[in-house]
C-alpha positions in Angstrom: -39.2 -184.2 118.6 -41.4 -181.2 118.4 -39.2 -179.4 120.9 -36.1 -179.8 119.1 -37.9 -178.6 115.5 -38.8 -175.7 117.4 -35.4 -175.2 118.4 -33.8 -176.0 115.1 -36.3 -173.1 113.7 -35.7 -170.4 116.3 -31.2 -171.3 115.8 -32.3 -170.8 112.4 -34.1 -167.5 112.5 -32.5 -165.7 115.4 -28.9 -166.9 112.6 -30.7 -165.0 109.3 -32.1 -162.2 112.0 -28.6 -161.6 113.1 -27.1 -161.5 109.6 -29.5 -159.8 108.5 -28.7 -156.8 111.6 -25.5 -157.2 110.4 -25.9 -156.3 106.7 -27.6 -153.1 107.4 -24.9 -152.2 110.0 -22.2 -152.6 107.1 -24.3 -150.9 104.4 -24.7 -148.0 106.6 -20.3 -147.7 106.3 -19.5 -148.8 103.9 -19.1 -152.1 105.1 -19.6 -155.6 103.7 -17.2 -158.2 103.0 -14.9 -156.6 101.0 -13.7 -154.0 104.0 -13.7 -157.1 106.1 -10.8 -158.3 103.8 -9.1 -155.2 103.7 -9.6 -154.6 107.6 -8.3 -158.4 108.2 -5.1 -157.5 105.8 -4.9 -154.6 107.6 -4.3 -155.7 110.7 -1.8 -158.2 109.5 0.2 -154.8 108.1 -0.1 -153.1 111.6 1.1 -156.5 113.4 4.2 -155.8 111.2 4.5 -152.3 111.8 4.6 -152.9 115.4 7.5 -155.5 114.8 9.3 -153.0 113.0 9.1 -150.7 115.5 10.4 -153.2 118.4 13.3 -153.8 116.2 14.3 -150.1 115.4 13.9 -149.6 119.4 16.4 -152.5 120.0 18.7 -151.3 117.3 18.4 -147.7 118.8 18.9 -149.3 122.3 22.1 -151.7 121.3 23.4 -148.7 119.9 23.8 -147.0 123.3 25.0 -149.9 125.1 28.1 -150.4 122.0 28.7 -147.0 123.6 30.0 -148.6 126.4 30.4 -152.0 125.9 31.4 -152.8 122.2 30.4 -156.6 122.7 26.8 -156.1 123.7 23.9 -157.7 122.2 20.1 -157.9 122.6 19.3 -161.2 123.1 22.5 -162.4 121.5 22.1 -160.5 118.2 24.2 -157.3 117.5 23.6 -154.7 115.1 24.3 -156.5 111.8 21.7 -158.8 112.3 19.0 -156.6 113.9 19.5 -154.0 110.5 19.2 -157.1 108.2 15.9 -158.2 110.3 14.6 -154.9 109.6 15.3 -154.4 106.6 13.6 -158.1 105.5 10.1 -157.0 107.7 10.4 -153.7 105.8 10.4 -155.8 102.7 8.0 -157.7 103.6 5.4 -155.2 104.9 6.4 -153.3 101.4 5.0 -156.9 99.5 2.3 -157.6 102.3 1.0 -153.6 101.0 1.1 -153.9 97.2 -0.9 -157.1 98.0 -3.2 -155.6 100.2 -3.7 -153.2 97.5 -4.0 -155.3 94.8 -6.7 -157.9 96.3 -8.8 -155.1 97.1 -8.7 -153.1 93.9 -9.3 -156.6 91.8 -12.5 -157.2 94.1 -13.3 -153.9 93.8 -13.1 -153.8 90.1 -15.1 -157.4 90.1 -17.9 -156.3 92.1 -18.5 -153.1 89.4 -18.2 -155.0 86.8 -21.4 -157.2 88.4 -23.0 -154.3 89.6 -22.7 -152.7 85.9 -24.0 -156.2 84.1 -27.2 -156.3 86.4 
């Protein structure tokens, strides 16, 4: 039993040690929790970017082929409904970055608003 209170208490320390490491690190850029949101969201954005861009190379690519072959498709979509797949991600990215924006200015504003009461 003494063992595994020993253990229990070394988890326990080496945890708080470790977030404690990891607070400094964040304070020294400007780090914390609320850039973790913002990098998180962030990522979600690129992920969407990227999607975009596959689809704008596809359209680019079906494009040429229609040259030559009027019937082609990419995976049995033709133009029509690769422009309207683009244009919903492009709506959606443009929603996905006024909420990006918005989270992190309300948080923002929250945390001065504590910060100026204390």
């Amino acid at each position: 039993m003494t063992v595994e209170i020993n253990y229990n208490y070394s988890f326990n320390q080496a945890a708080e040690t470790d977030r404690a490491a990891e607070a400094k690190s964040n304070l020294g850029n400007g780090g914390g929790w609320l850039r973790a949101i913002a990098l998180a969201l962030g990522k979600i954005a690129d992920a969407m970017g990227e999607r975009m861009l596959d689809l704008a190379r596809d359209i680019d690519t079906l494009q040429k082929q229609q040259k030559d072959n009027p019937d082609a498709t990419i995976d049995g979509k033709g133009l029509t409904e690769l422009n309207a797949e683009l244009q919903v991600l492009g709506q959606q990215l443009g929603q996905m970055l006024q909420m990006l924006a918005t989270i992190v200015k309300t948080i923002g504003e929250g945390n001065k608003d504590i910060a100026r009461k204390q």
